[in-house]
N, C-alpha and C positions, 0 to 999 in steps of 0.2 A: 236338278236333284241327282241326278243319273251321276254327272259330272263329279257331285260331291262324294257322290257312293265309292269312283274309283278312285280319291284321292284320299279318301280316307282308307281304304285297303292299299293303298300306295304306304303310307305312311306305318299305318301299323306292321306290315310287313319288313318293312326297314326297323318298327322296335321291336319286334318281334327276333328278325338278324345280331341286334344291338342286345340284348338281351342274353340270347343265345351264346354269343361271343363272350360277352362278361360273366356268365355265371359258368363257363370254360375257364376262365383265368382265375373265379376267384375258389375252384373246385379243380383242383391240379391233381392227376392221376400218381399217385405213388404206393402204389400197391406193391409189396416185397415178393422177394423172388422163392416161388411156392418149392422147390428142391430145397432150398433152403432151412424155410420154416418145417417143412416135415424132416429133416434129418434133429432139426432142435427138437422137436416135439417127440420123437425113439427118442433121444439121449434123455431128455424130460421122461420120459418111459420109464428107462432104465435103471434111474435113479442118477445119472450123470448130470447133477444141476449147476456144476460151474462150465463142462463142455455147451450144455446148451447154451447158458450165457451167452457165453463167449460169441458164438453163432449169430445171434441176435442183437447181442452190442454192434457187432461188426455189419448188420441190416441198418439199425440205426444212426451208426457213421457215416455212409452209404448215403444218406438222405432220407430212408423211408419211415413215411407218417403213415403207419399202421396199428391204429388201435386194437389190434392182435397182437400184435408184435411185440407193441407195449407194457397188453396184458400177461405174455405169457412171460416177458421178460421180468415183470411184477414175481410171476409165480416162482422163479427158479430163484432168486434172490431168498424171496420166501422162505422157501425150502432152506436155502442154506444161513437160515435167520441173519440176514443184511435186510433187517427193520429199513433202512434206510432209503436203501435204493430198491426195495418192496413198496415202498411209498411213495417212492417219486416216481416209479413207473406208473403205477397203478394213476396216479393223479395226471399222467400224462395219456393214458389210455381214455381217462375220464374227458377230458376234453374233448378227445376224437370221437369217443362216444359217449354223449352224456345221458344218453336213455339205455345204457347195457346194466341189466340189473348186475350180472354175476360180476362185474367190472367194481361196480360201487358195495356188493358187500362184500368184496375180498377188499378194499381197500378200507372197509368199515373195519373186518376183523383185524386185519392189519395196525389201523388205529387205535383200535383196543388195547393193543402191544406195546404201544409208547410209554416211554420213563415220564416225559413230561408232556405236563398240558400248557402249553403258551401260550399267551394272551390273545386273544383274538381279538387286533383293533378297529377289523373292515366294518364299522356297525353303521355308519353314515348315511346319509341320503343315496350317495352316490352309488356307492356297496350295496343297497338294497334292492336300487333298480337294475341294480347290472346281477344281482341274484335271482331276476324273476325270469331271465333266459338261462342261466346258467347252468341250470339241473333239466333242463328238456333240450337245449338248442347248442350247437358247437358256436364260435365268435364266425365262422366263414357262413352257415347258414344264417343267423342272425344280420350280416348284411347282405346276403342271397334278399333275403325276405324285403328288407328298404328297398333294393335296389330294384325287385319284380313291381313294389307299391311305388316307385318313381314313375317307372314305365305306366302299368296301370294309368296312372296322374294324369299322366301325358298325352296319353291315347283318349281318356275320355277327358281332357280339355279340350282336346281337336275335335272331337264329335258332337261336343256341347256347342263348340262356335258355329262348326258346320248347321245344326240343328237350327230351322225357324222358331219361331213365338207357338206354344203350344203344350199338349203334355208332356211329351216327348223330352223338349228341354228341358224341362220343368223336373221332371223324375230324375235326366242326367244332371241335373245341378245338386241336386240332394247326393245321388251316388259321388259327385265328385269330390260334396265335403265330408262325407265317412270317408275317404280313398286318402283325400288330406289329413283329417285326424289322424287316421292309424299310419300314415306314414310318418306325421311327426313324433307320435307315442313310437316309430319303432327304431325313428333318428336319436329319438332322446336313448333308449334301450341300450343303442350299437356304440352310441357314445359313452358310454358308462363302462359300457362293454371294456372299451377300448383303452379309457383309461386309468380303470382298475389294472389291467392287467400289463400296461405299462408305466403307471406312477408310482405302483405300491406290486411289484415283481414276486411270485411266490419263491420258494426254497426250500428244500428239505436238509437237514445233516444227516451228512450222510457217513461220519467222524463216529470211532464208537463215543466219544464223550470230548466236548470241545470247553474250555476254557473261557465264559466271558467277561469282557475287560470292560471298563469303565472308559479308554480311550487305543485307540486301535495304536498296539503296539505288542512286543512281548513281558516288557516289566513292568507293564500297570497293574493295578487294583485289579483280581479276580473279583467280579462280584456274584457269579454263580456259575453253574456246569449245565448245558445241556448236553443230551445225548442222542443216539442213531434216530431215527423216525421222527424228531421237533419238524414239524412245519410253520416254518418263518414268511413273515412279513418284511423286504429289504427297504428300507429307508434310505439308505444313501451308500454307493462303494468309496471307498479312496484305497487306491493303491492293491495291496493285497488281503486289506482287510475292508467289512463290510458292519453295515450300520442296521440292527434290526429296528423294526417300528416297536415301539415299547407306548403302554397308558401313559394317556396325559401328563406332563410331571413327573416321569420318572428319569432316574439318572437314564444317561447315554450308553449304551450295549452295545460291544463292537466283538465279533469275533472272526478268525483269520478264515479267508474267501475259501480254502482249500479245503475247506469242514463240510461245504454246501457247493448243494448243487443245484440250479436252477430248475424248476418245472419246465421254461421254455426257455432256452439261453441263445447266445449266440449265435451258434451254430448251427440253427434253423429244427434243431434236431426235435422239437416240438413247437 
C-alpha cells in the first residue's frame, strides 16, 4: 500500500509539472508597455484622440494582447466617431475579456450607432454551444478548463486502479464518471469554440460606406450599401474581395477585403 502511496504522488506530480507547463503556453504574457499606455491615456485626457490612437495602434503591431489596450483604443475611435474601428476594438477587447462589464456596454452603445443591422446567420447547433462559453469564458481559458479535466482524468484513473475492492474504489469510479462527463461537455464546448470562430471569421467595415456586389468584382450588380460599424459573417475570401454569410437563399454578397477588418486576423493582432 505504502508503495502505491508513493507512486501515485510520483505520478501526479509529474501532471501536476505537465499541467503547469501547458497552461504557461496556452496563457502567454503579453502585457503592453505601461509608459506607453499612460502617455495614450493624458493625450485621451486632453482631448487628443487621434495621437492617442496612434500610440496604441502602434502597441498592437507590437504584438500586445491587452484587453485595455483594446478597450481604450475602442474609446479614442469613439470619440472621433470611427463607428467602425470603435467596434472592432471594442469586440477584440471583448474576447480578452468576456466578463468586463464597462467593455461590453461601450460596445452595446456603440452598436446602437450602427446604419445597419445585418443578418445574423450563427443561429445553429454549433453557434449555440460555442455561445454558452462565449460571454463568461475567453477561447484560451475554455481549453485551460478541458485540459486541467484531462489531467484530473488521468490522476484519478491511476488511483482508481491503484485502489483495492471496497468503498474507496467505488466512490473513485463515480468521481471518475462526472470528471469524464464534464470533460467531454467541455471537449464538445472548445470544439465549437474553435470552429465558429475559424469556419465563419467575424469582421467589421470599417469603410464609411462600401458597395455590395452580387460577384466580387468592380462592375457588377450593386445590390446594397453597407456602412462603418456592419459586423459581418466572412463566408469565403478570393483574392481582394470577400464573401459575406447571407440567409439561406439569398443571392451571393461580395464586397472588397479593404472595407473590413477582421476581429482576429492574420497577424496575431487578436
Amino acid at each position: 500500500m505504502k508503495r502505491n502511496a508513493v507512486t501515485l504522488t510520483l505520478i501526479g506530480l509529474c501532471l501536476i509539472i505537465g499541467l503547469v507547463a501547458a497552461l504557461t503556453i496556452l496563457s502567454p504574457s503579453t502585457t503592453a508597455d505601461a509608459d506607453a499606455v499612460s502617455t495614450a491615456n493624458q493625450l485621451y485626457a486632453m482631448g487628443h484622440y487621434a495621437e492617442a490612437a496612434k500610440i496604441l495602434e502602434q502597441l498592437v503591431t507590437q504584438g500586445v494582447q491587452d484587453s485595455i489596450v483594446f478597450y481604450n483604443l475602442g474609446n479614442a475611435y469613439y470619440q472621433q466617431n470611427d463607428l467602425g474601428r470603435a467596434i472592432l476594438n471594442y469586440q477584440r477587447a471583448v474576447r480578452l475579456a468576456p466578463r468586463d462589464g464597462d467593455i461590453k456596454a461601450n460596445l452595446q452603445l456603440a452598436r446602437e450607432q450602427a446604419v445597419d443591422l445585418f443578418p445574423d446567420e450563427t443561429t445553429g447547433p454549433v453557434d449555440s454551444l460555442a455561445n454558452i462559453t462565449r460571454n463568461w469564458l475567453t477561447l484560451n481559458e475554455t481549453a485551460v478548463v478541458a485540459l486541467s479535466l484531462w489531467f484530473v482524468l488521468g490522476f484519478l484513473l491511476l488511483v482508481w486502479r491503484q485502489l483495492g475492492p471496497g468503498a474507496a474504489r467505488t466512490g473513485t469510479k463515480y468521481v471518475l464518471i462526472v470528471a469524464a462527463a464534464l470533460l467531454a461537455l467541455t471537449g464538445l464546448l472548445l470544439g465549437s469554440r474553435l470552429y465558429t470562430e475559424n469556419a465563419q471569421p467575424d469582421g467589421v467595415v470599417v469603410a464609411d460606406a462600401v458597395a455590395v456586389s452580387s460577384e466580387p468584382g468592380e462592375l457588377n450588380t450593386t445590390e446594397f450599401s453597407l456602412h462603418s460599424g456592419t459586423e459581418i459573417n466572412i463566408a469565403e475570401t478570393n483574392g481582394d474581395w470577400i464573401r459575406l454569410e447571407m440567409p439561406d437563399g439569398a443571392a451571393q454578397s461580395w464586397i472588397p477585403l479593404e472595407a473590413v477588418e477582421m476581429v482576429a486576423d492574420d497577424s496575431g493582432r487578436s
